[in-house]
C-alpha positions in Angstrom: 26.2 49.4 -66.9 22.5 50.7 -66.8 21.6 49.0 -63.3 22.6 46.4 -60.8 20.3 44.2 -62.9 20.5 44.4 -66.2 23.6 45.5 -68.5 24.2 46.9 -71.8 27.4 45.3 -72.4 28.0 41.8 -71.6 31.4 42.9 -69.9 29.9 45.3 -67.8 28.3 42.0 -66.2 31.5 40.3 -66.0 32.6 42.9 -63.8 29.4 42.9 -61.9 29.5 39.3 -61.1 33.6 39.3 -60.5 32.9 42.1 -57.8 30.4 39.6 -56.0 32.9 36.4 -56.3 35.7 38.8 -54.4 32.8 39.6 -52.4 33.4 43.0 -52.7 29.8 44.0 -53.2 28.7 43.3 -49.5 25.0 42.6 -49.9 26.3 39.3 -51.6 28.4 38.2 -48.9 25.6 35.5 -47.1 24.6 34.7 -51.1 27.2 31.6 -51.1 27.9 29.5 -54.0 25.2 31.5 -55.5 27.6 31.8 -59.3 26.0 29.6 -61.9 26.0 28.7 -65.3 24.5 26.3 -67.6 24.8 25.3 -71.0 21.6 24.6 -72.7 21.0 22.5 -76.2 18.9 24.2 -78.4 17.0 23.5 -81.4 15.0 27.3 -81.5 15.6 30.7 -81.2 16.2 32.7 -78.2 12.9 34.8 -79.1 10.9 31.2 -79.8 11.3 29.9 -76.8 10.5 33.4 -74.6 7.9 33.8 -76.5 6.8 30.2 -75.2 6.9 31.1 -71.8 4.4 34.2 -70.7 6.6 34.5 -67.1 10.1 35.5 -69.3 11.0 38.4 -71.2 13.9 39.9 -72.5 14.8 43.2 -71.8 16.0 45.3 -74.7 19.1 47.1 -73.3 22.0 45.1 -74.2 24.0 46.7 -77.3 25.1 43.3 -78.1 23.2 40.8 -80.4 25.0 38.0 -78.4 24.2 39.0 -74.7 20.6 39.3 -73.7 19.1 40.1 -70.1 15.9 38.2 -68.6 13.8 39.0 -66.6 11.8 36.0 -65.0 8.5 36.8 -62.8 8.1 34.1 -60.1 5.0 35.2 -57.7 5.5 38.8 -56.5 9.5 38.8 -56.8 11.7 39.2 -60.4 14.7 37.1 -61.1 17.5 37.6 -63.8 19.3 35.6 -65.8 22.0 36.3 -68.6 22.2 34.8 -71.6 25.0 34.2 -74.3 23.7 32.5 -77.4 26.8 33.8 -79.8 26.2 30.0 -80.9 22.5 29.9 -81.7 22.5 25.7 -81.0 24.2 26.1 -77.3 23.6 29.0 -75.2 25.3 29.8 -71.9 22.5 31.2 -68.9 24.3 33.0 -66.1 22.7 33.6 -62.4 23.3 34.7 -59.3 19.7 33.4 -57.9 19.3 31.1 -55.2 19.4 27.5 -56.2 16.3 26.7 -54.6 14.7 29.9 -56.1 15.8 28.6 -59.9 15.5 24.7 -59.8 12.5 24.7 -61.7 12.8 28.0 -64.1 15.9 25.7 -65.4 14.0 22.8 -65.9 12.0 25.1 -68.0 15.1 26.1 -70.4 15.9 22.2 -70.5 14.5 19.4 -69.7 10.4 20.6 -69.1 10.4 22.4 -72.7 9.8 21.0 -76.2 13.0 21.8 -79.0 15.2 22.6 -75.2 18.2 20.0 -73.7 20.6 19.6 -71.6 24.3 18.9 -72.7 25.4 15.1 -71.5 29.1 14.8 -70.6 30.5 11.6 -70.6 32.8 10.5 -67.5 35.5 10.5 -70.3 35.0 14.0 -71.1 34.8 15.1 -67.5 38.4 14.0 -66.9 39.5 15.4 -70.2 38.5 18.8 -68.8 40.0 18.2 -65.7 43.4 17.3 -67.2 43.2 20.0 -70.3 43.4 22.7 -67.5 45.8 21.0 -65.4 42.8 21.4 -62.5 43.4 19.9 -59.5 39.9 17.9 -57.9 39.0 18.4 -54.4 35.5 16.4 -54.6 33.2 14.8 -56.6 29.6 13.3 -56.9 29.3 9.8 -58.2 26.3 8.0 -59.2 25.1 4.8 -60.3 21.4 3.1 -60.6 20.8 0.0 -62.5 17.3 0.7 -63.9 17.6 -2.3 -66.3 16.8 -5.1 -63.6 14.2 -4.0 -62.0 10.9 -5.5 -63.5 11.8 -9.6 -62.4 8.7 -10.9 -64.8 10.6 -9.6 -68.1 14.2 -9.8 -66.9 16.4 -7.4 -69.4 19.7 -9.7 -68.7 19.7 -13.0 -70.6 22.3 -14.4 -68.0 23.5 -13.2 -64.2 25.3 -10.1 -63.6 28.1 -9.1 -60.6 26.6 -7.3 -57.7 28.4 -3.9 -58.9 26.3 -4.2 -61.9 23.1 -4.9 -59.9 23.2 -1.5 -57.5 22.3 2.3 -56.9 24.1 4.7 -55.1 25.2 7.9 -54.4 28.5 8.9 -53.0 30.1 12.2 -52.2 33.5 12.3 -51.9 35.3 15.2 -50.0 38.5 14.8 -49.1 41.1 16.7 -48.1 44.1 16.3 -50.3 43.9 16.8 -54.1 45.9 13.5 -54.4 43.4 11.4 -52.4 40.7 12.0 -55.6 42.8 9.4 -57.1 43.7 7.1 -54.7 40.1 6.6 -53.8 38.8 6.2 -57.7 41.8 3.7 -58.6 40.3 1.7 -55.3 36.7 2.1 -56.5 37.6 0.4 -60.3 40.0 -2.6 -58.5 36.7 -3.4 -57.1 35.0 -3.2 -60.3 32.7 -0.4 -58.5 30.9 1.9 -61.3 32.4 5.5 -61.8 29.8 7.4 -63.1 30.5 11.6 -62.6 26.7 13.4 -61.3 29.4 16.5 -60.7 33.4 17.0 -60.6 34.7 19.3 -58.5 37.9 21.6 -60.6 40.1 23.8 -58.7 41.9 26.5 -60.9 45.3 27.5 -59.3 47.6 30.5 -60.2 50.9 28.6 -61.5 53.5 30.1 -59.4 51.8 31.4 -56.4 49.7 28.3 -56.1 46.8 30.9 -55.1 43.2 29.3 -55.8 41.8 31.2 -58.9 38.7 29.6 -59.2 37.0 26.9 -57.2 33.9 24.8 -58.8 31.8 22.3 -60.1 30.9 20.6 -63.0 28.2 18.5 -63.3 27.5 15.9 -66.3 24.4 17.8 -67.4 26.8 21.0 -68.3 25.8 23.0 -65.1 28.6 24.7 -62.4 28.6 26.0 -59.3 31.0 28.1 -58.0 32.0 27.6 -54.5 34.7 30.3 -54.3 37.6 32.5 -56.0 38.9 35.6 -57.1 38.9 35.9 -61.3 35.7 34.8 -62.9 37.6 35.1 -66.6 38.9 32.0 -65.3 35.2 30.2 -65.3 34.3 31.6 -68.2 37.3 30.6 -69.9 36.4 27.2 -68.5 32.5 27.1 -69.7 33.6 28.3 -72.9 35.9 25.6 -73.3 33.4 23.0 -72.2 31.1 23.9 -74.7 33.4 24.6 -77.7 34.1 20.7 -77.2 31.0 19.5 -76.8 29.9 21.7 -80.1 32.7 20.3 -81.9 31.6 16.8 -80.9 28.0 17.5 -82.0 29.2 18.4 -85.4 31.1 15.0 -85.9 28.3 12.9 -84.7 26.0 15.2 -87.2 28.4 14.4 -90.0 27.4 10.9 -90.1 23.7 11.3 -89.8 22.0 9.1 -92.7 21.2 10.9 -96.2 19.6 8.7 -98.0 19.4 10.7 -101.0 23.6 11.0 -100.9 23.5 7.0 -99.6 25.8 8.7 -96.8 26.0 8.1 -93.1 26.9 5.5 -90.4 25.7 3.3 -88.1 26.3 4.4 -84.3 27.1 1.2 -82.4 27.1 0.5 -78.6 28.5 -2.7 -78.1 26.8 -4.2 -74.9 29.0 -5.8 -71.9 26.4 -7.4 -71.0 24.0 -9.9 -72.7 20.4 -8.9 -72.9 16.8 -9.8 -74.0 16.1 -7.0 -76.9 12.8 -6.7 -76.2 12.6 -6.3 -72.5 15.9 -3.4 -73.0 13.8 -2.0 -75.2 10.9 -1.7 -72.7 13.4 -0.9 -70.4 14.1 2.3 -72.6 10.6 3.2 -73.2 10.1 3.2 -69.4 12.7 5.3 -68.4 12.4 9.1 -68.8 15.5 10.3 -68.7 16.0 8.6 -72.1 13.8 11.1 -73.7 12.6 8.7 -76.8 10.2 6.3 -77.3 10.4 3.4 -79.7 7.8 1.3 -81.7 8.6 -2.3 -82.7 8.7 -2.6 -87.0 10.0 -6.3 -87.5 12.7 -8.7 -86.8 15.5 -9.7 -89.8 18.6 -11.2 -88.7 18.5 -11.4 -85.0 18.1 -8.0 -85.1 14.9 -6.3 -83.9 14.0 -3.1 -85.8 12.4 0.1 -83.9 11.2 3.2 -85.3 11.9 5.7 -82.2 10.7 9.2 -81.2 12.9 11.7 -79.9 10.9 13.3 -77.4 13.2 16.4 -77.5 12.6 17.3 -80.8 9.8 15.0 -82.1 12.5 13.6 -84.3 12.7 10.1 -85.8 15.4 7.9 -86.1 15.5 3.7 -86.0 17.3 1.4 -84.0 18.2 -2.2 -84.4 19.0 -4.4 -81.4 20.3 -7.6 -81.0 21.6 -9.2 -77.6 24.8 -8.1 -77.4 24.6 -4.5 -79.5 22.6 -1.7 -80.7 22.8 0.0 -83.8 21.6 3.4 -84.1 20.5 5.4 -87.7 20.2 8.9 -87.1 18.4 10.7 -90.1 19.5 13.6 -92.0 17.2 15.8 -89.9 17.5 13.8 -86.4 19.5 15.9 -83.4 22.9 14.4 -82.4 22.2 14.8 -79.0 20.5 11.5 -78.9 23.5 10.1 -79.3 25.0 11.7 -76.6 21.9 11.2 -73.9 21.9 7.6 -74.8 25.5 7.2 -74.0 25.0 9.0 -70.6 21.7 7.1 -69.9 23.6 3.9 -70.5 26.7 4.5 -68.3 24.1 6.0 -65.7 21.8 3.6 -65.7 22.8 0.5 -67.3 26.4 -0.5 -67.3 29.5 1.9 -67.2 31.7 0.2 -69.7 29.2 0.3 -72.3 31.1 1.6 -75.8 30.2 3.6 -78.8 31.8 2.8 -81.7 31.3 4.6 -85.1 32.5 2.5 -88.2 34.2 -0.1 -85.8 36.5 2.7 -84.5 35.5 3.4 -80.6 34.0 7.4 -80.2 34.6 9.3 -77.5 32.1 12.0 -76.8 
């Protein structure tokens, strides 16, 4: 370890940042839930994208082409971040920065920068993790907002919808037994409330003492928080795991991207609970940001209306077809799969929780 800053090794940070979660380097003490990480999509090299941004550099100690210290210049004061980009598409950035201190540096590593994204994890997935690790849940974050009904003089829905489906809100959930998580949520879906996960919380216990090994959150946009514990193996073995999947998943919905010149691929299919008006979704899409693509109108054949879209991540094209009750998506050979997985997200966020992707008729679960 060369300094309390940067290290040549990426284990000799591991041990750096376990000392703080036991809080046995006492300057850290006050510095709570200060342990993040986030997994970042991306479509460019580590040195690309510093290079892009004149406040960022890497410093060239680490002995490890995998593990990379940066240093970030914000005003008068320095901040560091660690970096694992062993795979080159998803890297893993490590701090132990305030949060208010770093909001917008990591907008800048996903969502403010060309060819840079966040990961989307479906509620599915979220609850896959959860039960994987046999993690207990002592909170959560959930969040709905039905973007598709605002604009009355072009009205998305071609026939009325249940309140639940007409809302937005925001509710965090504390409670305090682990048992109670479940209670409450099978009360929320008798009532047809939405469950859509902003952040889960996963509690990591050692199987025979019962001690807590790790306490923290994951939120749907692959970020955690640590609140508290005493083995950070344990979170990284939990990160790691979280983006292995999601990697995995990428490659599958990649597999099917269209080749025109192989006449291979397939059509990504969500199949809409609700009936809509294809041009005013559409609109809809265009006008929300958070969709991150933009779609031109070619023609209609079939009751289908044809776009040719944008990704705005990438500059990527792909098409979509649209009729009231799905939406076909063509990814090209080219395109990035993570479209598939932001509209997915976008959709249960946004639009309607029980939307479902299908690929070949055969329901995907990203």
């Amino acid at each position: 370890m060369a300094s309390e800053t940067s290290f040549e090794y990426e284990s000799d940070w591991v041990e750096h940042f376990n000392a703080v979660l036991k809080n046995e380097i006492r300057d850290e003490i006050d510095n709570k839930n200060s342990i993040k990480a986030n997994i970042v999509e991306s479509n460019q090299t580590l040195d690309e994208f510093i290079s892009r941004n004149a406040n960022m550099d890497i410093i060239p100690l680490s002995k490890e082409p995998f593990f990379h210290n940066i240093r970030i210049r914000k005003g008068s004061s320095e901040i560091f971040f660690y970096i694992n980009n062993e795979n080159p598409r998803f890297w893993t950035i490590h701090n132990i920065e305030k949060q208010k201190a770093i909001s917008e540096i990591i907008k800048e590593f996903t969502t403010n920068t060309f060819q840079q994204d966040t990961i989307y994890l479906s509620n599915k997935t979220m609850e896959v993790h959860q039960k994987a690790f046999n993690a207990n849940s002592l909170g959560l974050t959930l969040n709905f907002e039905q973007k598709f009904n605002e604009t009355k003089e072009n009205p998305v829905f071609s026939e009325p919808i249940e309140n639940f489906d007409d809302i937005g809100y925001t509710l965090q959930l504390w409670p305090k037994h682990p048992k109670s998580i479940s209670f409450f949520l099978e009360k929320f879906r008798a009532i047809k409330c939405p469950i859509n996960y902003r952040s889960l919380n996963y509690v990591f216990e050692d199987f025979e003492t019962q001690e807590v090994i790790i306490k923290e959150d994951l939120h749907s946009d692959g970020s955690f928080t640590i609140h508290r514990g005493k083995d950070i193996k344990q979170h990284l073995k939990f990160v790691r795991s979280v983006k292995e999947k999601y990697s995995n998943s990428m490659d599958e919905v990649e597999e099917y991207r269209f080749n025109w010149g192989d006449s291979k691929g397939e059509l990504f299919t969500f199949n809409l609970d609700k009936k809509v008006n294809p041009k005013y979704f559409i609109q809809a899409i265009n006008q929300t940001k958070e969709f991150k693509i933009y779609c031109f109108f070619m023609y209609e054949e079939n009751d289908y209306l044809v776009y040719n879209c944008v990704d705005v991540h990438t500059g990527g094209k792909f098409y979509i077809q649209i009729n009231p009750e799905e939406i076909h998506i063509f990814l090209e050979k080219d395109s990035c799969g993570n479209i598939i997985f932001r509209f997915a997200q976008n959709l249960h966020t946004f639009f309607s929780v029980t939307t479902e992707l299908l690929l070949d008729e055969e329901k995907l679960e990203i």
